[in-house]
HTML snippet that shows the backbone in 3Dmol.js (N, CA, C, O; Angstrom):
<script src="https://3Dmol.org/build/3Dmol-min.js"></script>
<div id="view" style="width:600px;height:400px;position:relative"></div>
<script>
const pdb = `
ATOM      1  N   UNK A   1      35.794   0.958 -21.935  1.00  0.00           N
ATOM      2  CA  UNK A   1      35.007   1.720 -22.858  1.00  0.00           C
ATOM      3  C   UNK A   1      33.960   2.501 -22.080  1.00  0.00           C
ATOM      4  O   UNK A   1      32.998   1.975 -21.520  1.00  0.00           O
ATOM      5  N   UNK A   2      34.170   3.512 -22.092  1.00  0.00           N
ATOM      6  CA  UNK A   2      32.842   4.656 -21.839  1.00  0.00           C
ATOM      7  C   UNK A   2      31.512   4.671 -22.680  1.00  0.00           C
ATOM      8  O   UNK A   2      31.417   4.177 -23.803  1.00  0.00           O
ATOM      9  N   UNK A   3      30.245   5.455 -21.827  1.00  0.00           N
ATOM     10  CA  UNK A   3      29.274   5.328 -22.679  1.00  0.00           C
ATOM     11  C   UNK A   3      29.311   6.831 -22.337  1.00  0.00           C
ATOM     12  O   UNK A   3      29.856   7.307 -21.341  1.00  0.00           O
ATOM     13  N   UNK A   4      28.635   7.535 -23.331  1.00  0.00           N
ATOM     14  CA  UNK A   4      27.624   8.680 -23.402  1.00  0.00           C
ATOM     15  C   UNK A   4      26.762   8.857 -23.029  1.00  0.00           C
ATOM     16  O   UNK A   4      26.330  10.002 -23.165  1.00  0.00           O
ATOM     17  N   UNK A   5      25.862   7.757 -22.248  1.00  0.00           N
ATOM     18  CA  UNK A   5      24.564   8.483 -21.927  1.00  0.00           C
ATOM     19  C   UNK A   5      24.409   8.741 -20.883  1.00  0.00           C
ATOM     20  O   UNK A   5      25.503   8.519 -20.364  1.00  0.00           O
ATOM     21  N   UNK A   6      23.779   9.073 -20.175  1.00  0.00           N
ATOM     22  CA  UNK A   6      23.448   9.551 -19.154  1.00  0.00           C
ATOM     23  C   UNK A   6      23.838   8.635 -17.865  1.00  0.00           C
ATOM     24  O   UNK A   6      24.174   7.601 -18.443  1.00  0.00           O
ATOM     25  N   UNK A   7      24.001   8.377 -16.469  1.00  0.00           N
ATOM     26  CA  UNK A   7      24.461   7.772 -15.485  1.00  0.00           C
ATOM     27  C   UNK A   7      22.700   7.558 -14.984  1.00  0.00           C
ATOM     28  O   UNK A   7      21.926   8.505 -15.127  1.00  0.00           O
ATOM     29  N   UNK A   8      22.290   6.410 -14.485  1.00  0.00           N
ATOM     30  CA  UNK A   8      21.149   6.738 -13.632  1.00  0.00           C
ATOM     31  C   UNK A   8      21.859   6.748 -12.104  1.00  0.00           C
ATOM     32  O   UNK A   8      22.895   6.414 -11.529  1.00  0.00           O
ATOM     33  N   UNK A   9      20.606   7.347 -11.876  1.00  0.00           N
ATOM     34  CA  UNK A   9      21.456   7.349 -10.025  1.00  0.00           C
ATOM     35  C   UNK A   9      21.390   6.468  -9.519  1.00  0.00           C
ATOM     36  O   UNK A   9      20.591   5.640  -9.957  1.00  0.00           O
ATOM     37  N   UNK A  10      22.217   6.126  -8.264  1.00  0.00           N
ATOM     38  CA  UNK A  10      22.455   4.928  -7.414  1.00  0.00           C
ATOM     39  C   UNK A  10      21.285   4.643  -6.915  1.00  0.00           C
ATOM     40  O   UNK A  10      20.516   5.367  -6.283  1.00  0.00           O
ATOM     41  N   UNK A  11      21.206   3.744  -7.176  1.00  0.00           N
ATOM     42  CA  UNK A  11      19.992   2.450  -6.550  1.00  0.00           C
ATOM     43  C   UNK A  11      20.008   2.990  -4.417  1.00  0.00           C
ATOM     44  O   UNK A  11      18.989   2.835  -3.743  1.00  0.00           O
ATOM     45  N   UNK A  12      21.031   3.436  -3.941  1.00  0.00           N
ATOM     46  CA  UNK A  12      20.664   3.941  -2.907  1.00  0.00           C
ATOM     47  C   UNK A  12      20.307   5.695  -2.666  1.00  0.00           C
ATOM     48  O   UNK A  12      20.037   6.349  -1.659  1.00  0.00           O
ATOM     49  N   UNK A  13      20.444   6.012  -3.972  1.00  0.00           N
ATOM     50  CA  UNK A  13      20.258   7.411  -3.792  1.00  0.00           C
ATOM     51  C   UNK A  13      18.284   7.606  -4.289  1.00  0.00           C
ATOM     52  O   UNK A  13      17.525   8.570  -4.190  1.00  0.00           O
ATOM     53  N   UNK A  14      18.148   6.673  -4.632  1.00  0.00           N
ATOM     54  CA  UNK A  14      16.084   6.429  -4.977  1.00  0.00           C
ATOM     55  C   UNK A  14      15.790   5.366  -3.757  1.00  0.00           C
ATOM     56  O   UNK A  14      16.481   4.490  -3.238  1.00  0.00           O
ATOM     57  N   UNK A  15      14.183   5.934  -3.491  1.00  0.00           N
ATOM     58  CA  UNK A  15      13.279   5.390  -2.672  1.00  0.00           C
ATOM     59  C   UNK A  15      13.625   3.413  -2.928  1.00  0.00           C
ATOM     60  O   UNK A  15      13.705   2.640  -3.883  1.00  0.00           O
ATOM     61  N   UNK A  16      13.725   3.348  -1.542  1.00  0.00           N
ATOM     62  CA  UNK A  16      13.554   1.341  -2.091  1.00  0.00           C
ATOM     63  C   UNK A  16      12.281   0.714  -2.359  1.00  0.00           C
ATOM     64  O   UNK A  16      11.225   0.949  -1.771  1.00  0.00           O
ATOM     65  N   UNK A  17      12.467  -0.077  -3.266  1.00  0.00           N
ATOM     66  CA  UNK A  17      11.069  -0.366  -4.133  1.00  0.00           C
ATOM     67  C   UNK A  17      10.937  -1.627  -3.252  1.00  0.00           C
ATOM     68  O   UNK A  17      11.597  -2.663  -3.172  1.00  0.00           O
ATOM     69  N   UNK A  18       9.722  -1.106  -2.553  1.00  0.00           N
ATOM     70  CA  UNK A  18       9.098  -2.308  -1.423  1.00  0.00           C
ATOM     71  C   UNK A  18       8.357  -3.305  -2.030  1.00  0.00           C
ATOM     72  O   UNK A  18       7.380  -2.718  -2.494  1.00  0.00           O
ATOM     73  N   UNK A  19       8.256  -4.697  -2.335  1.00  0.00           N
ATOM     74  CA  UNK A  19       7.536  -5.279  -2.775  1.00  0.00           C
ATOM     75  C   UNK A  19       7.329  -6.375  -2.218  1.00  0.00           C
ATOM     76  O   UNK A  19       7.042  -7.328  -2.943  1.00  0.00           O
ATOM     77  N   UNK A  20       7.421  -6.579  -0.644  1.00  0.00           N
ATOM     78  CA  UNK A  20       7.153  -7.419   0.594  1.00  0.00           C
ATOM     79  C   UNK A  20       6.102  -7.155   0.987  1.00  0.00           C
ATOM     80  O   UNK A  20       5.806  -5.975   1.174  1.00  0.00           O
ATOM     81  N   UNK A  21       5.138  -8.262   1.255  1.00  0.00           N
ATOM     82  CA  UNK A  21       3.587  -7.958   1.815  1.00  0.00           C
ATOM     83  C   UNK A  21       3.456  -7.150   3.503  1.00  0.00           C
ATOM     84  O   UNK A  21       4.099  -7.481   4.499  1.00  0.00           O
ATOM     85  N   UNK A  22       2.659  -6.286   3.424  1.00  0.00           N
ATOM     86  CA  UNK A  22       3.020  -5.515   4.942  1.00  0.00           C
ATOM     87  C   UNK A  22       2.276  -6.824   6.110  1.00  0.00           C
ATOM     88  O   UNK A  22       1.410  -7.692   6.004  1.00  0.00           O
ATOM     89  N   UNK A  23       3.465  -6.191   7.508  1.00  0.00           N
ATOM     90  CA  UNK A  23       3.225  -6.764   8.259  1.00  0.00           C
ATOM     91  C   UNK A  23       1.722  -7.398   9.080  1.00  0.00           C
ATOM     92  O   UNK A  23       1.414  -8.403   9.720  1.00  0.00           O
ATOM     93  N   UNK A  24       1.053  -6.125   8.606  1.00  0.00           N
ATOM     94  CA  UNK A  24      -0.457  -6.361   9.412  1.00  0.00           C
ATOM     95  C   UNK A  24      -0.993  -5.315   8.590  1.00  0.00           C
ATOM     96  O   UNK A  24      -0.367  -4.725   7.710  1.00  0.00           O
ATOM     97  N   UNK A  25      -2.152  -5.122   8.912  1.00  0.00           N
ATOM     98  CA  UNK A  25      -3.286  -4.234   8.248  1.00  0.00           C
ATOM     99  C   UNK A  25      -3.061  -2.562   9.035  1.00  0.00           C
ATOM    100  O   UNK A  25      -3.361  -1.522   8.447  1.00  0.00           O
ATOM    101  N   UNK A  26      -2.626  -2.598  10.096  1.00  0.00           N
ATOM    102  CA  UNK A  26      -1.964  -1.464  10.679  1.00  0.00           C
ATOM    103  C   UNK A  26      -0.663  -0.459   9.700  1.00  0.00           C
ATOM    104  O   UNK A  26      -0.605   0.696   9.279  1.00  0.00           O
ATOM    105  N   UNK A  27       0.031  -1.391   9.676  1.00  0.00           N
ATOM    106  CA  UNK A  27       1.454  -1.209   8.824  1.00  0.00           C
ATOM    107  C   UNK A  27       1.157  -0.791   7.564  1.00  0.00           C
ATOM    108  O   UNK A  27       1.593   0.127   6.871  1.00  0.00           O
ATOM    109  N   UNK A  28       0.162  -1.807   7.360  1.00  0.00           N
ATOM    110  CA  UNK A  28       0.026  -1.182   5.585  1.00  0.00           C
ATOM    111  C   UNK A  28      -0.922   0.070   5.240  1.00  0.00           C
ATOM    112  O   UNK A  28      -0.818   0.810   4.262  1.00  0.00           O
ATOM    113  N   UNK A  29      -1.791   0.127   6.186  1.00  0.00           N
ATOM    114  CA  UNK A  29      -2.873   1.320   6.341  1.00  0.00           C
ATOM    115  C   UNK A  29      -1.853   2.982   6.442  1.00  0.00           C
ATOM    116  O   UNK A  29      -1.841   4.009   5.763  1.00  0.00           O
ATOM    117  N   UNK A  30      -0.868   2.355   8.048  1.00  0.00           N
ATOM    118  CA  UNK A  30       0.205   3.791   8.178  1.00  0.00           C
ATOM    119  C   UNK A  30       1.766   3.713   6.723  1.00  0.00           C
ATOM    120  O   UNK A  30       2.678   4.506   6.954  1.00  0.00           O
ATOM    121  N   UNK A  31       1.890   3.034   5.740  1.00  0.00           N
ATOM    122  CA  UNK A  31       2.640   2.909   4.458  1.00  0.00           C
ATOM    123  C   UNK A  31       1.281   3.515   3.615  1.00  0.00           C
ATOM    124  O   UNK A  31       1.415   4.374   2.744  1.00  0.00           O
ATOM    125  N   UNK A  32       0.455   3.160   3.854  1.00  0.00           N
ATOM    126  CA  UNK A  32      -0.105   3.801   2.452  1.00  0.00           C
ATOM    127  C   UNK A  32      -0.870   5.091   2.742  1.00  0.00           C
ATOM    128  O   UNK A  32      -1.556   5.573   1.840  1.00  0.00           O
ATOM    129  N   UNK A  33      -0.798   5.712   3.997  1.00  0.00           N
ATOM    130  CA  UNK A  33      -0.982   7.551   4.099  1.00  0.00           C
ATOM    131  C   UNK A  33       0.445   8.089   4.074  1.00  0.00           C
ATOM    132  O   UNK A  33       0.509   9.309   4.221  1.00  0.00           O
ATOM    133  N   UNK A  34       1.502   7.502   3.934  1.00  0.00           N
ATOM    134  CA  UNK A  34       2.278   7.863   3.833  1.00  0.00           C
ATOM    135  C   UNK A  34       2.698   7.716   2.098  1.00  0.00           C
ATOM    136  O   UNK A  34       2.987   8.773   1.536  1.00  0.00           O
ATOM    137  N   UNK A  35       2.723   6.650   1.413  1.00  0.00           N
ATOM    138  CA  UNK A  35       2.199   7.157  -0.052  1.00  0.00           C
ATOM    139  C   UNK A  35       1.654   8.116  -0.967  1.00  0.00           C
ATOM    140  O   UNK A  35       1.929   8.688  -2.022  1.00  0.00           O
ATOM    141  N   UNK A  36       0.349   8.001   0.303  1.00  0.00           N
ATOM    142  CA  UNK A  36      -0.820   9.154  -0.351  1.00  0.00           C
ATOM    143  C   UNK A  36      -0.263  10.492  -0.210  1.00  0.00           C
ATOM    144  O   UNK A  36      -0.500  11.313  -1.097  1.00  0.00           O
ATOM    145  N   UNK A  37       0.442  10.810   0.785  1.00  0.00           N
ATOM    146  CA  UNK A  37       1.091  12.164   0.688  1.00  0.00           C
ATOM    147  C   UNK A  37       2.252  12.262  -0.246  1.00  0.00           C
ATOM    148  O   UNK A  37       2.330  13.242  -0.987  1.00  0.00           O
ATOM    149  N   UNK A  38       3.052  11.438  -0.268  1.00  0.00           N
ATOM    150  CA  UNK A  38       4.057  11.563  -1.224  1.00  0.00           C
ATOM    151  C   UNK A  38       3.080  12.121  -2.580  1.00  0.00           C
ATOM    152  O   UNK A  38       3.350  13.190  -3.128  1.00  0.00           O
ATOM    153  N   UNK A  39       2.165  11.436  -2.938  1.00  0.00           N
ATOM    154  CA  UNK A  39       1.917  11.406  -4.403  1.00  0.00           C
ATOM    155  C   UNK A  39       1.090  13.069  -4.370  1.00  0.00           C
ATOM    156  O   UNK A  39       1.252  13.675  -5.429  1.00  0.00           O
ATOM    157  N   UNK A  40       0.444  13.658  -3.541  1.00  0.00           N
ATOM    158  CA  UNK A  40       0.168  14.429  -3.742  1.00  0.00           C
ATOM    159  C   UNK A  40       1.072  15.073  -3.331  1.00  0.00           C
ATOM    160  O   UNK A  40       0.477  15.849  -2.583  1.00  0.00           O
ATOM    161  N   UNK A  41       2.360  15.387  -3.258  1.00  0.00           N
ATOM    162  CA  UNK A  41       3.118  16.121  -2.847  1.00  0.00           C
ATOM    163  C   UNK A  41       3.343  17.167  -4.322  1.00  0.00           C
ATOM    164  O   UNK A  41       3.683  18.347  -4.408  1.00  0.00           O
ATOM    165  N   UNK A  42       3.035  16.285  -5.239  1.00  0.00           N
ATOM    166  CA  UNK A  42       3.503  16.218  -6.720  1.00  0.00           C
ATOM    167  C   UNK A  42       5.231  16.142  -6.767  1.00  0.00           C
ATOM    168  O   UNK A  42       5.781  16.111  -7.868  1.00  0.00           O
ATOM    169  N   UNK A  43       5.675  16.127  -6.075  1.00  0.00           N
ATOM    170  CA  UNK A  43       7.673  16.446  -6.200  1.00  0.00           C
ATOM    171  C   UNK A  43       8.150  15.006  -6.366  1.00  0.00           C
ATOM    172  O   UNK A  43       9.283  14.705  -5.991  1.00  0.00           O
ATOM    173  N   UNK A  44       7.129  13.879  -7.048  1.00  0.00           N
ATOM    174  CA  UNK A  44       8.342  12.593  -7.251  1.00  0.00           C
ATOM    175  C   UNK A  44       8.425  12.430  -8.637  1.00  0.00           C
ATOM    176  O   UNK A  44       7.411  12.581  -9.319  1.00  0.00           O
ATOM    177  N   UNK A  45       9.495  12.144  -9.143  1.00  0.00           N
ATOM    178  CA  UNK A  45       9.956  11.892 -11.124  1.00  0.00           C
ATOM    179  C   UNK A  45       8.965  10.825 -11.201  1.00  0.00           C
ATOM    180  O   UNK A  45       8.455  10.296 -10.214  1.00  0.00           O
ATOM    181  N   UNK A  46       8.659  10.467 -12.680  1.00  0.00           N
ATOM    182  CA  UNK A  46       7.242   9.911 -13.079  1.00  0.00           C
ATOM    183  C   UNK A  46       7.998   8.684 -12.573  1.00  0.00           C
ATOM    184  O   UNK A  46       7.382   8.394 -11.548  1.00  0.00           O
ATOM    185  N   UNK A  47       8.941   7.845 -12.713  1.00  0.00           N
ATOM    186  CA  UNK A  47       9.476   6.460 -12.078  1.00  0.00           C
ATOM    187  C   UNK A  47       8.672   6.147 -11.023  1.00  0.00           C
ATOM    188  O   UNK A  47       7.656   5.466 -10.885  1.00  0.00           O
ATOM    189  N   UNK A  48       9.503   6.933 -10.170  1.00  0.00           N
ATOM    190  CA  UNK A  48       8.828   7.040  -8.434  1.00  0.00           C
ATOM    191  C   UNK A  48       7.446   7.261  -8.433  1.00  0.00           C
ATOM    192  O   UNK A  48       6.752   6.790  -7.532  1.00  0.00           O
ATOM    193  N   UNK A  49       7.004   7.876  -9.278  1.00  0.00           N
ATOM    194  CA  UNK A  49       5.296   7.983  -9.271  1.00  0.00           C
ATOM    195  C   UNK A  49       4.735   6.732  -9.377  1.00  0.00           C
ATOM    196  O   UNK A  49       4.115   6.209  -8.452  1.00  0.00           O
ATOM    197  N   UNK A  50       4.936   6.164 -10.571  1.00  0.00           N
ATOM    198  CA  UNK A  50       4.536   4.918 -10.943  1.00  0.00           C
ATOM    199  C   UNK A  50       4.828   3.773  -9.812  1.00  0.00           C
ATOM    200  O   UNK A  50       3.863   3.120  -9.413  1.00  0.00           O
ATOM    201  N   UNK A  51       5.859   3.564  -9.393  1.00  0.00           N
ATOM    202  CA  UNK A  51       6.485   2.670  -8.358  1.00  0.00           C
ATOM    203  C   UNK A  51       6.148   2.831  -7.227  1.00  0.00           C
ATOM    204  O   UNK A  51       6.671   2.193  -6.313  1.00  0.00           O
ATOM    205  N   UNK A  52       5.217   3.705  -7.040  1.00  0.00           N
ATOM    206  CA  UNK A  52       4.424   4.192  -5.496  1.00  0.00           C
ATOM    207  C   UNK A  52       3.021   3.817  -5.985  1.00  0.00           C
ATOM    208  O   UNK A  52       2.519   2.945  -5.276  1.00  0.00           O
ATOM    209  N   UNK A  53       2.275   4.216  -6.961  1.00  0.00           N
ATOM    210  CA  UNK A  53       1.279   3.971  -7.223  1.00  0.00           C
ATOM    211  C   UNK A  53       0.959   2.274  -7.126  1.00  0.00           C
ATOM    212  O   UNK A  53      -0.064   1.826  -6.608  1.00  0.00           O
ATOM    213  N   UNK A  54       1.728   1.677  -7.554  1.00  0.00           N
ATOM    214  CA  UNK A  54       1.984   0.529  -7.958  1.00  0.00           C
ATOM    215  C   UNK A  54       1.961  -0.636  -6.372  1.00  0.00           C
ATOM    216  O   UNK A  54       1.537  -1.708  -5.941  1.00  0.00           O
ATOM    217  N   UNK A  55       2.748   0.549  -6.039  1.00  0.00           N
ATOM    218  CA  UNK A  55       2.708  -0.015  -4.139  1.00  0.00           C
ATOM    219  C   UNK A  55       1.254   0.278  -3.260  1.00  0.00           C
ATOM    220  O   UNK A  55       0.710  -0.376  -2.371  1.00  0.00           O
ATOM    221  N   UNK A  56       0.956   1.324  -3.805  1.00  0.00           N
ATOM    222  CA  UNK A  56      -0.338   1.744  -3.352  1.00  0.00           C
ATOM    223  C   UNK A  56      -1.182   0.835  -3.719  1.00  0.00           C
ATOM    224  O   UNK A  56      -1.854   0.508  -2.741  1.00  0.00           O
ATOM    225  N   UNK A  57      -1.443   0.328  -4.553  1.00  0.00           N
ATOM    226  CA  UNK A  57      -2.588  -0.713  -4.945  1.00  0.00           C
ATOM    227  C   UNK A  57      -2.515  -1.479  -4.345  1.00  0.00           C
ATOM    228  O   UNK A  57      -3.484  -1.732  -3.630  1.00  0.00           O
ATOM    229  N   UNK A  58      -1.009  -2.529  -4.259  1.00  0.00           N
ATOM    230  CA  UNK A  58      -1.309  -3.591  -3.399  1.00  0.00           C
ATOM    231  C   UNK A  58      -1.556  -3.748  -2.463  1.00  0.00           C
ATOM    232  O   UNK A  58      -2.110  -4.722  -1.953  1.00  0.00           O
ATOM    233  N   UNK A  59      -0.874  -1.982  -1.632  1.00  0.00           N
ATOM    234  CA  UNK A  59      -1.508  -2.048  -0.137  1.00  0.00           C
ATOM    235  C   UNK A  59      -2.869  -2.015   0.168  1.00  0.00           C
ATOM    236  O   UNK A  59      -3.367  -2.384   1.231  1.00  0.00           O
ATOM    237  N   UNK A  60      -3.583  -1.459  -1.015  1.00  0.00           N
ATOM    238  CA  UNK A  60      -4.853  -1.120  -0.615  1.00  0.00           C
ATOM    239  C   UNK A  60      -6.104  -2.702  -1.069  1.00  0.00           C
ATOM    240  O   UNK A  60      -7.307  -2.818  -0.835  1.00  0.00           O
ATOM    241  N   UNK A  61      -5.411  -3.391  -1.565  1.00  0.00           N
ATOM    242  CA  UNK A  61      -5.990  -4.958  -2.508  1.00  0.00           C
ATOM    243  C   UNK A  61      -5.693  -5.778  -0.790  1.00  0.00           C
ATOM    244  O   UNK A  61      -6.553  -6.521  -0.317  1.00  0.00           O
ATOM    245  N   UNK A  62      -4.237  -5.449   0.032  1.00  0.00           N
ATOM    246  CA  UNK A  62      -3.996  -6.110   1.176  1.00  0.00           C
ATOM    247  C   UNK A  62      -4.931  -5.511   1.704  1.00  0.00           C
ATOM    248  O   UNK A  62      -5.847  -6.317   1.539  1.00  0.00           O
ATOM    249  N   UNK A  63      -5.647  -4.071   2.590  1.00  0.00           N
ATOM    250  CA  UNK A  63      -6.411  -4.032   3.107  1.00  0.00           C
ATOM    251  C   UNK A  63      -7.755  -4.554   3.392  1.00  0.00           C
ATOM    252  O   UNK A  63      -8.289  -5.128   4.341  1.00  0.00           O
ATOM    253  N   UNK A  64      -8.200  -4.038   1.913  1.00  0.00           N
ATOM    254  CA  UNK A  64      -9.172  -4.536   1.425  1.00  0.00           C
ATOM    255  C   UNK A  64      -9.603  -6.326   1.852  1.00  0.00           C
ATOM    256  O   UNK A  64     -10.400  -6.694   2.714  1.00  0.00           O
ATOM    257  N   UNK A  65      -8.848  -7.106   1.007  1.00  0.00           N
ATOM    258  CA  UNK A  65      -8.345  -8.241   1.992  1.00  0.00           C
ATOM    259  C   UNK A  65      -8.903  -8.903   2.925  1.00  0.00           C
ATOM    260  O   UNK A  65      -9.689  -9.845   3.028  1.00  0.00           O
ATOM    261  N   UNK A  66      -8.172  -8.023   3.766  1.00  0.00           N
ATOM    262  CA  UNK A  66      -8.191  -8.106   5.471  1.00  0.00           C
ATOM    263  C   UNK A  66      -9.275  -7.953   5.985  1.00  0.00           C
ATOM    264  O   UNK A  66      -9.818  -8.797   6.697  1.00  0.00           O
ATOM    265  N   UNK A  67      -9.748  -6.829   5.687  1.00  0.00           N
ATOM    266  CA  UNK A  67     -10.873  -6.256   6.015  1.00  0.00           C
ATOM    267  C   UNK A  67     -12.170  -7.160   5.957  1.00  0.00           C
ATOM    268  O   UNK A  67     -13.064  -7.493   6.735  1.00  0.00           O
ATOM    269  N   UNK A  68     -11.834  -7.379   4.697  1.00  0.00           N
ATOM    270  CA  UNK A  68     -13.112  -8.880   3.969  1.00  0.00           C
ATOM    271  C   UNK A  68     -13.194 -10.047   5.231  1.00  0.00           C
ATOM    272  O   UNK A  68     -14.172 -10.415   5.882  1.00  0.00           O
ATOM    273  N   UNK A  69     -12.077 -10.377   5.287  1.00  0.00           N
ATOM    274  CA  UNK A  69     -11.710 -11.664   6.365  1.00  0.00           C
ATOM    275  C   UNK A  69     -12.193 -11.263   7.619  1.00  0.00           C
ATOM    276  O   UNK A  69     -12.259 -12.167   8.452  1.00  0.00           O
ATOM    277  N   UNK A  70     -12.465 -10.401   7.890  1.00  0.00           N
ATOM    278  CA  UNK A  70     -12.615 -10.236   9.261  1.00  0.00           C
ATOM    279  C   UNK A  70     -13.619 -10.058   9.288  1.00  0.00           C
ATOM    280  O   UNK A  70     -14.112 -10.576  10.290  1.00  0.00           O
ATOM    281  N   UNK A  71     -14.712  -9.271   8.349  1.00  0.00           N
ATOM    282  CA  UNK A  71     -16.116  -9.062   8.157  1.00  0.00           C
ATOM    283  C   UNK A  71     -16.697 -10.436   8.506  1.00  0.00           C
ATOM    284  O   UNK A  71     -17.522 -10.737   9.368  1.00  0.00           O
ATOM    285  N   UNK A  72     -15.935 -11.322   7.449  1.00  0.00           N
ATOM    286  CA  UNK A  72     -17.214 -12.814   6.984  1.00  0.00           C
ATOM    287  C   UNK A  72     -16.515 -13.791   8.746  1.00  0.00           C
ATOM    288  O   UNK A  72     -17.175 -14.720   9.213  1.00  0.00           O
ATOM    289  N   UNK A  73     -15.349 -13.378   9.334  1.00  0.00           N
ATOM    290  CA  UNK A  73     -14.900 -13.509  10.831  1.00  0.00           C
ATOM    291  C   UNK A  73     -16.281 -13.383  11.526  1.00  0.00           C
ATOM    292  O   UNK A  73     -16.798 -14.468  11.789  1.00  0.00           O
ATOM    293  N   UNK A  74     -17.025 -12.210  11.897  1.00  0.00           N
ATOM    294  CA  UNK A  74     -17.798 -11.509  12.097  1.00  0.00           C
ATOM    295  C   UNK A  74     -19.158 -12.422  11.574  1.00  0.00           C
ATOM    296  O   UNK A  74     -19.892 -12.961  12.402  1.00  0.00           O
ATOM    297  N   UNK A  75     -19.299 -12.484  10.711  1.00  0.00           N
ATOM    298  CA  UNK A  75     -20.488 -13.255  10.505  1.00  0.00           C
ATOM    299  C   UNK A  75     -21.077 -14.200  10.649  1.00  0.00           C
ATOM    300  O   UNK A  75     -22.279 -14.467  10.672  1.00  0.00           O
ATOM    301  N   UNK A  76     -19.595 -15.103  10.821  1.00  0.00           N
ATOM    302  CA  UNK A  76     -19.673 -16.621  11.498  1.00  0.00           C
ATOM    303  C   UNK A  76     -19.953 -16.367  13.252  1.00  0.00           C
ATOM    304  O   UNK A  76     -20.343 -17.447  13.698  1.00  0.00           O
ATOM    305  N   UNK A  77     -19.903 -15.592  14.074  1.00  0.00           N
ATOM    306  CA  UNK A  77     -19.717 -15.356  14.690  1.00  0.00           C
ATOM    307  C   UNK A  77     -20.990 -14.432  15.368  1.00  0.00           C
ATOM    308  O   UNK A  77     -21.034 -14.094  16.551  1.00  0.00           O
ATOM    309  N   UNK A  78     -21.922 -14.135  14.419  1.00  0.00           N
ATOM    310  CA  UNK A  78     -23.108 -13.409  14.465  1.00  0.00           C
ATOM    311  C   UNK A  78     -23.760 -14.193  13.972  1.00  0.00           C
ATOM    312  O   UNK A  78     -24.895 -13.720  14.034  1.00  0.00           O
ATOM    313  N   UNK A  79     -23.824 -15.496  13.310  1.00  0.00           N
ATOM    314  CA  UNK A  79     -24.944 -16.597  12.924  1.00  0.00           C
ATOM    315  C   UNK A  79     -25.334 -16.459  11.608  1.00  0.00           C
ATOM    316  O   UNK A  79     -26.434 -16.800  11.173  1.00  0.00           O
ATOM    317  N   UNK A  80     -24.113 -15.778  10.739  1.00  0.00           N
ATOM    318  CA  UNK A  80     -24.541 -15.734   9.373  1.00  0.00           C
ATOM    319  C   UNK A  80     -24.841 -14.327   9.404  1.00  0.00           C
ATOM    320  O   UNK A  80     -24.158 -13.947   8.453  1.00  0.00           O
ATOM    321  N   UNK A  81     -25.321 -13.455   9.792  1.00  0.00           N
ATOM    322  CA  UNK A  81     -25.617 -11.589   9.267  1.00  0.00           C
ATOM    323  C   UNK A  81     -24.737 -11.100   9.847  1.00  0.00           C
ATOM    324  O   UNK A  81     -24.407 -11.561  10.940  1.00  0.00           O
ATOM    325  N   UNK A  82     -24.216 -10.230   9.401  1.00  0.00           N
ATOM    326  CA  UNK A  82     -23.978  -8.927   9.934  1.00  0.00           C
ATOM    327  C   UNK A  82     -25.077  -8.099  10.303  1.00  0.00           C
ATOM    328  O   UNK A  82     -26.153  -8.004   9.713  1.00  0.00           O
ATOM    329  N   UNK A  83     -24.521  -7.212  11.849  1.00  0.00           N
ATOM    330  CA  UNK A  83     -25.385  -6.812  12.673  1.00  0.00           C
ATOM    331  C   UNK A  83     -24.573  -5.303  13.115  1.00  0.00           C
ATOM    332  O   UNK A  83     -23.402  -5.225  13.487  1.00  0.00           O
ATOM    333  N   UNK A  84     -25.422  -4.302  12.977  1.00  0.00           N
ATOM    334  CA  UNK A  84     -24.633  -2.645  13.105  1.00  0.00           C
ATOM    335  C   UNK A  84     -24.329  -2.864  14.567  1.00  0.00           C
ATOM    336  O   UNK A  84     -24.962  -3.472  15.430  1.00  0.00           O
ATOM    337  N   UNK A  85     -22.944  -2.062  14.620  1.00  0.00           N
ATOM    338  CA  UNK A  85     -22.252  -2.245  15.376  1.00  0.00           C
ATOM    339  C   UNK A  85     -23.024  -1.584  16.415  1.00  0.00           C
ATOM    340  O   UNK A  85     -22.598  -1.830  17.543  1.00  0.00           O
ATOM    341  N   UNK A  86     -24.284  -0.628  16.354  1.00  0.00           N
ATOM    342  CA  UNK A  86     -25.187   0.164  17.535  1.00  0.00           C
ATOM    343  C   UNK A  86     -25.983  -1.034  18.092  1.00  0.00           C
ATOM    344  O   UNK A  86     -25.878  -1.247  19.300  1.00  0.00           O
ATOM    345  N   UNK A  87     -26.652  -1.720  17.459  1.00  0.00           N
ATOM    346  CA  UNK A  87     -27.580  -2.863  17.645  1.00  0.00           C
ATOM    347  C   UNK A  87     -27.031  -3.740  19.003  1.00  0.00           C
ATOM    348  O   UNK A  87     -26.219  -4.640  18.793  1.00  0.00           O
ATOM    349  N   UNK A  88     -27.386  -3.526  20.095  1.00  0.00           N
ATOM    350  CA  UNK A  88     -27.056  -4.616  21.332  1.00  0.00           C
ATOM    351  C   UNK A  88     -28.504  -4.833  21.676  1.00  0.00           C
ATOM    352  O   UNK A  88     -28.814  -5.603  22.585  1.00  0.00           O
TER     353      UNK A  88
END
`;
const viewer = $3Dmol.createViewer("view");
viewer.addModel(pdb, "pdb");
viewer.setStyle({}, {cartoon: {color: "spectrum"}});
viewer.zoomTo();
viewer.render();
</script>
């Protein structure tokens, strides 16, 4: 039996929907300027929009993250403050 509606396209012919935590804070920093251009490219169907955006957050919730961890890293390590990185 046939259908009428429309075919969606092959699951290899669309972007693969990444939803594996990136390797390091490097990886996910160079995935998510590479996002950021896609989305302003404006040329992806609202799917792919959404499904990038969607990726974008978490990369940026992983940065974010990271970033945190390494700060309060930093603090233990400075005696409790943070201290500008000019300050020797």
């Amino acid at each position: 039996m046939t259908s009428s509606s429309p075919a969606k396209a092959p699951r290899s012919a669309r972007a693969p929907e990444r939803t594996e935590p990136a390797a390091s804070y490097e990886a996910a920093l160079a995935e998510l300027e590479q996002l950021v251009a896609q989305l302003e490219g404006g040329q992806l169907p609202l799917d792919q929009l959404l499904t990038r955006y969607q990726r974008g957050a978490e990369l940026l919730a992983f940065c974010r993250s990271r970033l945190e961890a390494v700060e309060n890293q930093i603090k233990v390590l400075e005696g409790g403050e943070l201290k500008p990185w000019d300050s020797q």
